[in-house]
mmCIF file of the N, C-alpha and C atoms, coordinates in Angstrom:
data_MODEL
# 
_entry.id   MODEL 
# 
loop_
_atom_site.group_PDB 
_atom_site.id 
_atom_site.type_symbol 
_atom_site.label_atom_id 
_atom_site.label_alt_id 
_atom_site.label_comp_id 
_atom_site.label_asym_id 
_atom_site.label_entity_id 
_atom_site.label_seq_id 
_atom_site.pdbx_PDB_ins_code 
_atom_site.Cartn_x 
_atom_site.Cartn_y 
_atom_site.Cartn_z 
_atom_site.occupancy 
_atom_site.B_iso_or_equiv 
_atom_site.pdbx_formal_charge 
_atom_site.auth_seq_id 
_atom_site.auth_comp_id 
_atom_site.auth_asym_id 
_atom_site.auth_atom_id 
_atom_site.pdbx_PDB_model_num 
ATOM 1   N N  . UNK A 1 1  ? -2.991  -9.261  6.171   1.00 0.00 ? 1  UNK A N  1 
ATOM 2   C CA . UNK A 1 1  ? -2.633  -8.925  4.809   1.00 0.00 ? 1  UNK A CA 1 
ATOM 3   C C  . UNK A 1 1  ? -3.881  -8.813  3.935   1.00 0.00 ? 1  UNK A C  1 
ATOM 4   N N  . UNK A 1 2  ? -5.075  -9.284  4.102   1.00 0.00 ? 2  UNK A N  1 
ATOM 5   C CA . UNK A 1 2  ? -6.396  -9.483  3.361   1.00 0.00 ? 2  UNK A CA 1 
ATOM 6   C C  . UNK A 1 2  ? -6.998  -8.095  3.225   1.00 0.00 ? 2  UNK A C  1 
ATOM 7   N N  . UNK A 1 3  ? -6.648  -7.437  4.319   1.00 0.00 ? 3  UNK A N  1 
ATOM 8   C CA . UNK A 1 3  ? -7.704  -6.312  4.644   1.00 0.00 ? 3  UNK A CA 1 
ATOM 9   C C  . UNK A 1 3  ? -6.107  -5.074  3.818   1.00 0.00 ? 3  UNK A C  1 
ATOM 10  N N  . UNK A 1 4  ? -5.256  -5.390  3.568   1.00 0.00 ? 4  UNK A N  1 
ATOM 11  C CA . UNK A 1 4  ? -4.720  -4.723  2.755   1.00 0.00 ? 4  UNK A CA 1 
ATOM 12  C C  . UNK A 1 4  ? -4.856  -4.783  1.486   1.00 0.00 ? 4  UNK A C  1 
ATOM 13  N N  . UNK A 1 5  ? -5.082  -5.806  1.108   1.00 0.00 ? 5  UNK A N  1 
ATOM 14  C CA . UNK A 1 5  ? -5.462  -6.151  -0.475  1.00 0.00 ? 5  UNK A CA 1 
ATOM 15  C C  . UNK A 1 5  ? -6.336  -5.237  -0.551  1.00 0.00 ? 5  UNK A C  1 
ATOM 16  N N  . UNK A 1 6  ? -7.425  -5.835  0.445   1.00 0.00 ? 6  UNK A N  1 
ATOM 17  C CA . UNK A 1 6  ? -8.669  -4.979  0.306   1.00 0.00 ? 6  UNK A CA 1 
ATOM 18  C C  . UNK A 1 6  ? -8.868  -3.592  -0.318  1.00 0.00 ? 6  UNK A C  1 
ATOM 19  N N  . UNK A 1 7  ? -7.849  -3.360  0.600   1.00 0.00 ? 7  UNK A N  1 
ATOM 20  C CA . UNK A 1 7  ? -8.122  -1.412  0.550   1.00 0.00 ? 7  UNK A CA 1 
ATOM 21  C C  . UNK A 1 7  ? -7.358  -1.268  -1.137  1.00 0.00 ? 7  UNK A C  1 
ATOM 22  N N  . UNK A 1 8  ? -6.522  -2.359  -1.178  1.00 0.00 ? 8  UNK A N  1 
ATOM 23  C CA . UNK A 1 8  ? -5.704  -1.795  -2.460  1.00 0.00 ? 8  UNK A CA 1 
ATOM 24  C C  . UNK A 1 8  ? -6.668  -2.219  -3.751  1.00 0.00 ? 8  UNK A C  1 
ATOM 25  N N  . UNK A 1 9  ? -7.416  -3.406  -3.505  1.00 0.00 ? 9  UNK A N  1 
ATOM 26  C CA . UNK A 1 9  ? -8.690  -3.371  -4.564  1.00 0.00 ? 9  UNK A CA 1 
ATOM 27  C C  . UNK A 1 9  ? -9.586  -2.583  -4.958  1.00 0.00 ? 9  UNK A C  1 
ATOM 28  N N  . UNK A 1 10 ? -9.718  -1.892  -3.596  1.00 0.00 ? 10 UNK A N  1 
ATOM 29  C CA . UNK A 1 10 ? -10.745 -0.955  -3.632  1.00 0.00 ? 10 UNK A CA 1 
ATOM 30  C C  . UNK A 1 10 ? -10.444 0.488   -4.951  1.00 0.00 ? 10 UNK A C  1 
ATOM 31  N N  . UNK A 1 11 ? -9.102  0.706   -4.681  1.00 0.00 ? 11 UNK A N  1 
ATOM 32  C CA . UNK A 1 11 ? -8.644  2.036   -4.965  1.00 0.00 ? 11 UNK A CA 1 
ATOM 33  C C  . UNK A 1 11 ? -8.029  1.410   -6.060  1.00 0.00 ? 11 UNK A C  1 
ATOM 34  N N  . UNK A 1 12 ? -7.548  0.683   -6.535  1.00 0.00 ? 12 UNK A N  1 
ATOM 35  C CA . UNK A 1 12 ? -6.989  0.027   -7.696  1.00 0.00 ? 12 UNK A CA 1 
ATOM 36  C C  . UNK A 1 12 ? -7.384  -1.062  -8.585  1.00 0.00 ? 12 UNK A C  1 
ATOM 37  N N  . UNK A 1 13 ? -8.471  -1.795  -8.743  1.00 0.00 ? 13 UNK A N  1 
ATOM 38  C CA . UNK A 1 13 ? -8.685  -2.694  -8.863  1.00 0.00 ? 13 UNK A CA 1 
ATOM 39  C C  . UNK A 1 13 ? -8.538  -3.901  -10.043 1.00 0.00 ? 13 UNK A C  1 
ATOM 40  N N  . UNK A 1 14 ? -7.894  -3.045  -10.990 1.00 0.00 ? 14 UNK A N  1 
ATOM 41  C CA . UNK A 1 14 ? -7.489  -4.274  -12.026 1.00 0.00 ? 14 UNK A CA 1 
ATOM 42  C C  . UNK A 1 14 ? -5.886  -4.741  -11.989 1.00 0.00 ? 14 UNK A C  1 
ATOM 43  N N  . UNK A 1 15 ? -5.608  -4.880  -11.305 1.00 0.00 ? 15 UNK A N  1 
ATOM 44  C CA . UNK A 1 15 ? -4.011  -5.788  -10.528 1.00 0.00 ? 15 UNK A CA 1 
ATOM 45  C C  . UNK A 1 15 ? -3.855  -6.953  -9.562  1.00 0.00 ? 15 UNK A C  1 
ATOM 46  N N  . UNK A 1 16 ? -3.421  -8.019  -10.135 1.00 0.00 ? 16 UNK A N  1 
ATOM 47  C CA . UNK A 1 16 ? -2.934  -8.918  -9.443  1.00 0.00 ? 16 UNK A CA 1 
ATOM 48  C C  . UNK A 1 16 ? -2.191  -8.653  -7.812  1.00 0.00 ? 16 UNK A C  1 
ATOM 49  N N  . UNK A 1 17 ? -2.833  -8.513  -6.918  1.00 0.00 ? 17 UNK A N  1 
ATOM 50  C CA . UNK A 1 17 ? -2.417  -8.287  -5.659  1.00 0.00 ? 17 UNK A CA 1 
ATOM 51  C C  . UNK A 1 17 ? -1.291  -9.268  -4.664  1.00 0.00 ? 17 UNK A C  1 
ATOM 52  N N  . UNK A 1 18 ? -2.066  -10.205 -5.010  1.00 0.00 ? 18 UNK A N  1 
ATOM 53  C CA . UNK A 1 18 ? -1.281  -11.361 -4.676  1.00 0.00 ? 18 UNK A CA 1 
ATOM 54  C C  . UNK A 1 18 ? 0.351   -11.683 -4.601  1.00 0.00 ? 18 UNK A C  1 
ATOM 55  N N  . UNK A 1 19 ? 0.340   -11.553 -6.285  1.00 0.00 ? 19 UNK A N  1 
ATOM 56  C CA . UNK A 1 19 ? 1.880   -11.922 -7.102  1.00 0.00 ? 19 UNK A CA 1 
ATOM 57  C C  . UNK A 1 19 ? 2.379   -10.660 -7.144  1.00 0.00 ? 19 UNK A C  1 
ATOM 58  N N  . UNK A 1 20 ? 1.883   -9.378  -7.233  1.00 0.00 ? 20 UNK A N  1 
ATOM 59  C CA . UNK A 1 20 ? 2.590   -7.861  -8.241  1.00 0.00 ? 20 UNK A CA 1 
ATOM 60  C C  . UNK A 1 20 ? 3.627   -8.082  -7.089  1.00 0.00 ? 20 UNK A C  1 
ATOM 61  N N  . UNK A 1 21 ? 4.976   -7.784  -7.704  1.00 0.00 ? 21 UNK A N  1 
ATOM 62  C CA . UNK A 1 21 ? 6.034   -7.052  -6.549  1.00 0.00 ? 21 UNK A CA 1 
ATOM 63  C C  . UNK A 1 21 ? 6.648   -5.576  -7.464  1.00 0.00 ? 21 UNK A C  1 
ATOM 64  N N  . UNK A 1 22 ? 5.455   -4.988  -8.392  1.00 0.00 ? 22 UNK A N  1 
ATOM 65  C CA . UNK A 1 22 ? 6.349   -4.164  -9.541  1.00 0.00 ? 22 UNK A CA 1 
ATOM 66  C C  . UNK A 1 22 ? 4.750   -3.145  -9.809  1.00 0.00 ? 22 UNK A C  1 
ATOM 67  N N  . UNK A 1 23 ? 4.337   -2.876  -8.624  1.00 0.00 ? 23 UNK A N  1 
ATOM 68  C CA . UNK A 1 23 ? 3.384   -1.933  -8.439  1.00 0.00 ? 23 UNK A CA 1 
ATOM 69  C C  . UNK A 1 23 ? 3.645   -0.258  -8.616  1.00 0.00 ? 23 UNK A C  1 
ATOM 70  N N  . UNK A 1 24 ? 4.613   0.101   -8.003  1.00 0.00 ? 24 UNK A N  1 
ATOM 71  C CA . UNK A 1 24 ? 4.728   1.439   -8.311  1.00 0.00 ? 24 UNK A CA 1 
ATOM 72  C C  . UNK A 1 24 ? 6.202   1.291   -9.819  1.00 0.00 ? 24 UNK A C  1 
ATOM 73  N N  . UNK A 1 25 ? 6.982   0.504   -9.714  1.00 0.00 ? 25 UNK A N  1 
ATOM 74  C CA . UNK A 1 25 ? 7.638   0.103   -10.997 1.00 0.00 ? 25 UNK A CA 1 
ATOM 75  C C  . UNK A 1 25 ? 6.981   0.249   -12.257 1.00 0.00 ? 25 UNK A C  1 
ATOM 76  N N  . UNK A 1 26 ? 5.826   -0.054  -12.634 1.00 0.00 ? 26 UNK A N  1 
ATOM 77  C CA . UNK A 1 26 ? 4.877   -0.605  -13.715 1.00 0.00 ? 26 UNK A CA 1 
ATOM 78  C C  . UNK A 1 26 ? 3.957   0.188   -13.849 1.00 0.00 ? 26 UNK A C  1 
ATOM 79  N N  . UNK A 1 27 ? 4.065   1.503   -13.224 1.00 0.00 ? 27 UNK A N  1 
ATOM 80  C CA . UNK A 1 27 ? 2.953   2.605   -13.269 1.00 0.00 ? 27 UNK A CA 1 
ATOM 81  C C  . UNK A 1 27 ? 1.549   2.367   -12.905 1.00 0.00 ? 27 UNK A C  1 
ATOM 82  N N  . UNK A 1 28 ? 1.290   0.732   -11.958 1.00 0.00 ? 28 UNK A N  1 
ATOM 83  C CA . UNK A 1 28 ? -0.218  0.628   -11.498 1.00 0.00 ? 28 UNK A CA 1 
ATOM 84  C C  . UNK A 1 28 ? -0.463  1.482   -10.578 1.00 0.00 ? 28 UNK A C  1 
ATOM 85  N N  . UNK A 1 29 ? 0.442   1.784   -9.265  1.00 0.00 ? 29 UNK A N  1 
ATOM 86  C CA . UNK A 1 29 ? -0.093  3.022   -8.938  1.00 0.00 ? 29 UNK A CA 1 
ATOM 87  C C  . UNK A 1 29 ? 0.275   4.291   -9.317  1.00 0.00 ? 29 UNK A C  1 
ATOM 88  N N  . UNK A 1 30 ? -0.672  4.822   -9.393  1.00 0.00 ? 30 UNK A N  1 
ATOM 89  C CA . UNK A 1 30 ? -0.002  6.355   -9.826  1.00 0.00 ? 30 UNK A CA 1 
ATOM 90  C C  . UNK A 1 30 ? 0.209   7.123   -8.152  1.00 0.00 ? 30 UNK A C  1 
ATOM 91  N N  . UNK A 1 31 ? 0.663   8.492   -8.227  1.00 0.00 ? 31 UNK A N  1 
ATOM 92  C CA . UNK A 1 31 ? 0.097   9.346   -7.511  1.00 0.00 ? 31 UNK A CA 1 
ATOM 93  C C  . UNK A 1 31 ? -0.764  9.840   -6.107  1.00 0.00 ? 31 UNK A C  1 
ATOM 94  N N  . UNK A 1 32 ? -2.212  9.551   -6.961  1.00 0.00 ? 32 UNK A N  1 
ATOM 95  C CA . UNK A 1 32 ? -2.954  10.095  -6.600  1.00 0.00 ? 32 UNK A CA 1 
ATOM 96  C C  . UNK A 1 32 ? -3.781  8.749   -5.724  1.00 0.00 ? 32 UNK A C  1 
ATOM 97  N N  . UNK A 1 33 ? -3.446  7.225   -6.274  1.00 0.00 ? 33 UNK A N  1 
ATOM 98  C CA . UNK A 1 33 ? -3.738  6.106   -5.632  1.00 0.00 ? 33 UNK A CA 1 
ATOM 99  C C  . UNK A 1 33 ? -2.705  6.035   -4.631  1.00 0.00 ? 33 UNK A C  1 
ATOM 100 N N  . UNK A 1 34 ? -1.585  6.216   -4.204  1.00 0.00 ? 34 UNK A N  1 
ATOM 101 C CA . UNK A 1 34 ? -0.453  6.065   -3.370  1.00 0.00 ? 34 UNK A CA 1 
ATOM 102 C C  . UNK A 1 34 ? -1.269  7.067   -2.060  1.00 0.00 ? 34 UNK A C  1 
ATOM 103 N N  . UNK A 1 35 ? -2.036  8.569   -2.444  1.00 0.00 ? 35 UNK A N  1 
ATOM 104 C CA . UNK A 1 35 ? -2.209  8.958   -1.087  1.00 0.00 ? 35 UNK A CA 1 
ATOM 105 C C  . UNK A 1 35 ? -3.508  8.582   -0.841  1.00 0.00 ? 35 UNK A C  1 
ATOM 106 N N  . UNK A 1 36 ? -4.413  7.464   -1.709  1.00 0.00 ? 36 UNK A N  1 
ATOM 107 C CA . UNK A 1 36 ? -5.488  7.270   -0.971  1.00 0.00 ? 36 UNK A CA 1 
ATOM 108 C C  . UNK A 1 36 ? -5.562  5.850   -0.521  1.00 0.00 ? 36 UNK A C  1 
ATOM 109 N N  . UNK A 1 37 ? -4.233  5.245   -0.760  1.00 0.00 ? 37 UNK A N  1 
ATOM 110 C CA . UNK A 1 37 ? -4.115  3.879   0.182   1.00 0.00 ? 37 UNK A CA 1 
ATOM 111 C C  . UNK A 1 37 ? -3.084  4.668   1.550   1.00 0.00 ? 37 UNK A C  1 
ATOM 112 N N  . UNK A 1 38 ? -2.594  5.506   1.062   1.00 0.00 ? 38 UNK A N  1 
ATOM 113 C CA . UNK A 1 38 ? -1.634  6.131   2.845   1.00 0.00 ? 38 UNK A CA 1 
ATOM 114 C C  . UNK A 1 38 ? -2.622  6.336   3.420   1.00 0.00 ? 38 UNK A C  1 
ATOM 115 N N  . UNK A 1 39 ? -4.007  7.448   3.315   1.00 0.00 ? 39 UNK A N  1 
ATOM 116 C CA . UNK A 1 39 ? -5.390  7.151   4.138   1.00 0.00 ? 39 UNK A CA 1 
ATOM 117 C C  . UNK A 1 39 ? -6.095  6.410   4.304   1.00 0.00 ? 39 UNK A C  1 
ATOM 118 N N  . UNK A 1 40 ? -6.227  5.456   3.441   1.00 0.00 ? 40 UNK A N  1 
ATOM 119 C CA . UNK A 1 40 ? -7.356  4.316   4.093   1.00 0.00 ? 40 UNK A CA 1 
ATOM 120 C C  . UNK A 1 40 ? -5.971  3.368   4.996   1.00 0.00 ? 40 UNK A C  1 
ATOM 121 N N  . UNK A 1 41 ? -4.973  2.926   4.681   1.00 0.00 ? 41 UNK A N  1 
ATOM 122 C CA . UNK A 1 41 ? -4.545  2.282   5.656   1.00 0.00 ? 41 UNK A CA 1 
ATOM 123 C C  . UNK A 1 41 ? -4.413  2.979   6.982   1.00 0.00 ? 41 UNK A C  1 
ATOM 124 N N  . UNK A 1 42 ? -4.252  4.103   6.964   1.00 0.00 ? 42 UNK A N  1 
ATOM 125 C CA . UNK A 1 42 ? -3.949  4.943   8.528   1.00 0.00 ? 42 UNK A CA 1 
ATOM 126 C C  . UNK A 1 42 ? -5.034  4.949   9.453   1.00 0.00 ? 42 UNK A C  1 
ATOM 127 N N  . UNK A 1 43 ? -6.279  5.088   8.893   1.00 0.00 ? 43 UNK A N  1 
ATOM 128 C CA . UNK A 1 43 ? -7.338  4.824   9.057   1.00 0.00 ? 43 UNK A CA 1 
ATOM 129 C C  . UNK A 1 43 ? -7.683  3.592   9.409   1.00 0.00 ? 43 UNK A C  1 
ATOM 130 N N  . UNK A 1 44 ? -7.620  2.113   8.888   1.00 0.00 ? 44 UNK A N  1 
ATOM 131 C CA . UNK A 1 44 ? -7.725  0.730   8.746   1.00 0.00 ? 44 UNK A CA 1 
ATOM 132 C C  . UNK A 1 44 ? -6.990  0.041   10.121  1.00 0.00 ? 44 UNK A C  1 
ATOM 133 N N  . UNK A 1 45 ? -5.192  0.988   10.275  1.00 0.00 ? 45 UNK A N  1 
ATOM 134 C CA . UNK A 1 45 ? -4.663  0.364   11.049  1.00 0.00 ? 45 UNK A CA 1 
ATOM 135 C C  . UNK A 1 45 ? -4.420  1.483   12.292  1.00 0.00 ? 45 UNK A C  1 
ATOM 136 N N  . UNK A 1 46 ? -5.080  2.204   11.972  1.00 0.00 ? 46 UNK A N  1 
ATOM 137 C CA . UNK A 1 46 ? -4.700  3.677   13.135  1.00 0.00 ? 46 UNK A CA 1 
ATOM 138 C C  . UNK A 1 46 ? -3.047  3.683   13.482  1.00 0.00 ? 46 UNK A C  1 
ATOM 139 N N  . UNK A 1 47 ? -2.343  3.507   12.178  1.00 0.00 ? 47 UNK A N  1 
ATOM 140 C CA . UNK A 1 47 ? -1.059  3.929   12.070  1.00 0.00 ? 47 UNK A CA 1 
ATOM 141 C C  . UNK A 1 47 ? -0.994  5.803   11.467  1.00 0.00 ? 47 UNK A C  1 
ATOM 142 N N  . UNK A 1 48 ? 0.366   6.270   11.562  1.00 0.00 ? 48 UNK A N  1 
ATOM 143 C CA . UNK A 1 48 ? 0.731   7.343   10.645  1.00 0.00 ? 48 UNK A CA 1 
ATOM 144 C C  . UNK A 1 48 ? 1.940   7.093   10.035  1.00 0.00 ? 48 UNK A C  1 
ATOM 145 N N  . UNK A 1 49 ? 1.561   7.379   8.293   1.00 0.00 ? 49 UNK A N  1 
ATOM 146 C CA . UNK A 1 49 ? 2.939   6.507   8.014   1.00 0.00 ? 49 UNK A CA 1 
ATOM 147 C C  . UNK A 1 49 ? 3.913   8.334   7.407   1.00 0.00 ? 49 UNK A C  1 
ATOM 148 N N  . UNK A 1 50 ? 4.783   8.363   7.408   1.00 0.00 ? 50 UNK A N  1 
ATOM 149 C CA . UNK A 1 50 ? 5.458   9.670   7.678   1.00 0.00 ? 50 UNK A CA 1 
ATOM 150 C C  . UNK A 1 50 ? 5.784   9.615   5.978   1.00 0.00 ? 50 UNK A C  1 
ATOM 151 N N  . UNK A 1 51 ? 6.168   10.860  5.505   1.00 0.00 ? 51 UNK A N  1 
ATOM 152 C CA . UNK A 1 51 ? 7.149   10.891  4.257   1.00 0.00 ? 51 UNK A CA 1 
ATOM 153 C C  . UNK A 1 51 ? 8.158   10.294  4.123   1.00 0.00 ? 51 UNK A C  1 
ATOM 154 N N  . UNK A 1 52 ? 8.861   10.010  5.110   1.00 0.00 ? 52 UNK A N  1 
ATOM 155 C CA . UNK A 1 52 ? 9.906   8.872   5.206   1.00 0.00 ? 52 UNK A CA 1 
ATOM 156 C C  . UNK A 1 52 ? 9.945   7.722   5.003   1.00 0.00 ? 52 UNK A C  1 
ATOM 157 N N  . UNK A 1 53 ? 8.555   6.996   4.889   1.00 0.00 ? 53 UNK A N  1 
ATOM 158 C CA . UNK A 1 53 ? 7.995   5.801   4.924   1.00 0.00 ? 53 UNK A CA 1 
ATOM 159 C C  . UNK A 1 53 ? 7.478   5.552   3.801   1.00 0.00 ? 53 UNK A C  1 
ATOM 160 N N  . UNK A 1 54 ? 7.335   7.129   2.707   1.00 0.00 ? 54 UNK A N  1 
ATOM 161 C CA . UNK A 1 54 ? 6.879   6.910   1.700   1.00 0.00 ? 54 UNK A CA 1 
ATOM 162 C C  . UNK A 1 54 ? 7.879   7.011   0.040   1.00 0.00 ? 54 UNK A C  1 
ATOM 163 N N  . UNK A 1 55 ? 7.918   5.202   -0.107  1.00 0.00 ? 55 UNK A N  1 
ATOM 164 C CA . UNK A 1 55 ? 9.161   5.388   -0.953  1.00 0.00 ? 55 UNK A CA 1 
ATOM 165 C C  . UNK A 1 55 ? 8.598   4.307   -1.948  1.00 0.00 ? 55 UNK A C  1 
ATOM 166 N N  . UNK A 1 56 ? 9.468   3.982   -3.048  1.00 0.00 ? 56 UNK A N  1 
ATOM 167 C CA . UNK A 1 56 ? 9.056   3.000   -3.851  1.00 0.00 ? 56 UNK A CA 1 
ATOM 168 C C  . UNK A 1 56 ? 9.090   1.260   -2.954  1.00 0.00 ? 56 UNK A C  1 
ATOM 169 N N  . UNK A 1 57 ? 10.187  1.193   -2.512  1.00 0.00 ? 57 UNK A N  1 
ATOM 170 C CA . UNK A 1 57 ? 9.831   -0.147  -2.055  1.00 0.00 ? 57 UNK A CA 1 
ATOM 171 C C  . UNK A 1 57 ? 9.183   -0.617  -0.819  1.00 0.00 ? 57 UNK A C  1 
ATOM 172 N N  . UNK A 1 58 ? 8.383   0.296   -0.201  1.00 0.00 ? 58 UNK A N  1 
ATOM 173 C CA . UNK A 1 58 ? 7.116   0.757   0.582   1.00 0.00 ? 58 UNK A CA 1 
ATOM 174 C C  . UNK A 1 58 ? 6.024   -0.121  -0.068  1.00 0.00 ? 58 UNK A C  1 
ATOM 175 N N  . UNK A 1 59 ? 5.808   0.339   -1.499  1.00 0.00 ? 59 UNK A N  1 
ATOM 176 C CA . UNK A 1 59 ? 4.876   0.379   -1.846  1.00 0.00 ? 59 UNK A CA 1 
ATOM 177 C C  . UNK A 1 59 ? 4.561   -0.808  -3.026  1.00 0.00 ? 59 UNK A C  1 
ATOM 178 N N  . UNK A 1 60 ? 5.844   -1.194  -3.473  1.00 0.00 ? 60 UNK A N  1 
ATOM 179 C CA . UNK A 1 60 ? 5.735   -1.901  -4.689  1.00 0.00 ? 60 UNK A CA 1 
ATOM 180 C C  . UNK A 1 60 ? 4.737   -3.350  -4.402  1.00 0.00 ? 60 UNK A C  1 
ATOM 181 N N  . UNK A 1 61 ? 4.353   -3.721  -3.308  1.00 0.00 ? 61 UNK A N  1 
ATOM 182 C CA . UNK A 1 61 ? 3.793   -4.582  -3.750  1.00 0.00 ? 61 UNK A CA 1 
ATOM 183 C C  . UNK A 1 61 ? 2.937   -4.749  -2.383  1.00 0.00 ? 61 UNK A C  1 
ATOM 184 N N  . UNK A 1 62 ? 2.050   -5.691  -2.079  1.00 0.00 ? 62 UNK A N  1 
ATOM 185 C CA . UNK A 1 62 ? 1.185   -5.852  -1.381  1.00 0.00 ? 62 UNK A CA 1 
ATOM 186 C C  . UNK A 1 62 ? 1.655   -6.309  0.424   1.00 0.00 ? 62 UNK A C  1 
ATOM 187 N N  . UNK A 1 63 ? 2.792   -7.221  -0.046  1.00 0.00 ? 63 UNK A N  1 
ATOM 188 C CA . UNK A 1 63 ? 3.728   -7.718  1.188   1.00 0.00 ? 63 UNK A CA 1 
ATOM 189 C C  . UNK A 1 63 ? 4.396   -6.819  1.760   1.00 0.00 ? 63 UNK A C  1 
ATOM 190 N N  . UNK A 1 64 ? 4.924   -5.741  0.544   1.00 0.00 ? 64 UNK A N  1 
ATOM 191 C CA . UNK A 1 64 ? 5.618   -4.763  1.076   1.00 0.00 ? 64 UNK A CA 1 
ATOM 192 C C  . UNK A 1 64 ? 4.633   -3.816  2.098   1.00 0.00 ? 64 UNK A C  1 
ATOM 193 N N  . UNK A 1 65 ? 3.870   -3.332  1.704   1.00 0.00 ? 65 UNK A N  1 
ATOM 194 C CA . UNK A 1 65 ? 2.649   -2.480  2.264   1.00 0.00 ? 65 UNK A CA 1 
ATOM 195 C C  . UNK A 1 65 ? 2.630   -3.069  3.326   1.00 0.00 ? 65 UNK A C  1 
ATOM 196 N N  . UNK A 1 66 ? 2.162   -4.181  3.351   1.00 0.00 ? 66 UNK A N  1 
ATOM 197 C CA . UNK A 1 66 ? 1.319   -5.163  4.633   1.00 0.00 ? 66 UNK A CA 1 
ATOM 198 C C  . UNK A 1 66 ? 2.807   -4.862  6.083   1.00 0.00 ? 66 UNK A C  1 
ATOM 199 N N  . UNK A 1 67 ? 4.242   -5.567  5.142   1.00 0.00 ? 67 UNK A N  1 
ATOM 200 C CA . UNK A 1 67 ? 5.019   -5.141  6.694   1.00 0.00 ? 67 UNK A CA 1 
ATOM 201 C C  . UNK A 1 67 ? 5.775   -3.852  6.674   1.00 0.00 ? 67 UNK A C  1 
ATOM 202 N N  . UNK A 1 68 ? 5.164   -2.863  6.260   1.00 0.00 ? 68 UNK A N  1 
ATOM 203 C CA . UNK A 1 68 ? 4.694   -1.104  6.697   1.00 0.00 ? 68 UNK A CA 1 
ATOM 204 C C  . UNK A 1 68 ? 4.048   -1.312  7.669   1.00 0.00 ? 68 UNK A C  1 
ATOM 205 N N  . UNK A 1 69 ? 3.055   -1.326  7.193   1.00 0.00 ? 69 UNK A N  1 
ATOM 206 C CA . UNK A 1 69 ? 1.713   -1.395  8.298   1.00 0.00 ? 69 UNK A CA 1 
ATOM 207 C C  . UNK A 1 69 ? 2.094   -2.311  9.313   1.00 0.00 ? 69 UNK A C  1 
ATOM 208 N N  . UNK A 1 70 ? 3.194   -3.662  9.796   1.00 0.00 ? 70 UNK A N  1 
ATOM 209 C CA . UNK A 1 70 ? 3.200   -4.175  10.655  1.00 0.00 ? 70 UNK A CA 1 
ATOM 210 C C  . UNK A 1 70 ? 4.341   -3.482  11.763  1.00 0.00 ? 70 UNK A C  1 
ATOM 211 N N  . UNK A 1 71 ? 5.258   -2.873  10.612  1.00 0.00 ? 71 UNK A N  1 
ATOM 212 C CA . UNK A 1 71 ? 6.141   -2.156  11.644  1.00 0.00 ? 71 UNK A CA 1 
ATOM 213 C C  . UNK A 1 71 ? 5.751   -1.012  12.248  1.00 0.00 ? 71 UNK A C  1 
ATOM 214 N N  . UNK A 1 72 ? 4.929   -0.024  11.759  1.00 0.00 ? 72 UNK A N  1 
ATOM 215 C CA . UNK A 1 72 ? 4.887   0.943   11.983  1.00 0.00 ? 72 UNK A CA 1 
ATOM 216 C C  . UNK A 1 72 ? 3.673   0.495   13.082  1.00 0.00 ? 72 UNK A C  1 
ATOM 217 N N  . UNK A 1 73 ? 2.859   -0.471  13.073  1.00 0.00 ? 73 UNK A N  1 
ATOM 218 C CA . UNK A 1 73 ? 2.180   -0.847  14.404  1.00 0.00 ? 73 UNK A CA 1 
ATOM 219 C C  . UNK A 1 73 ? 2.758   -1.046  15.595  1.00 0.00 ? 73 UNK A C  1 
ATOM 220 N N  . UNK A 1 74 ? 4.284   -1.677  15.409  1.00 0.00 ? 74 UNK A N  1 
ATOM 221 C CA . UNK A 1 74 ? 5.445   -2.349  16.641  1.00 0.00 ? 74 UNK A CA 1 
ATOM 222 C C  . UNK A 1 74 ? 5.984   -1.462  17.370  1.00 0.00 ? 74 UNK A C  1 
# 
């Protein structure tokens, strides 16, 4: 989960990572941050995460992301 923060610090960095569960809710990510954490994680975890995978509660928060990335590894 660290190395997800990570990437999401990187590309976002003034948000509580930890606690947010209201990330794409709250307009912290926009857009254009949503497809450059879908590449650095695909990249990070040599997953592909599909359009199907790409939804609000995907994304809303850091836990959510993290078990994306764990399922789509399984």
């Amino acid at each position: 989960m660290d190395e997800v923060i990570e990437i999401l610090e990187e590309i976002q960095p003034d948000a509580d990572y930890e606690t947010c569960e209201t990330l794409i809710d709250d307009g912290i990510l926009d857009s254009f941050a949503i497809l450059s954490i879908i590449s650095e994680l695909e990249d990070a975890f040599d997953i592909r995460i599909t359009p199907a995978e790409i939804i609000p509660a995907n994304f809303n928060s850091a836990r959510a992301l993290y078990a994306m990335v764990q399922r789509l590894q399984g």
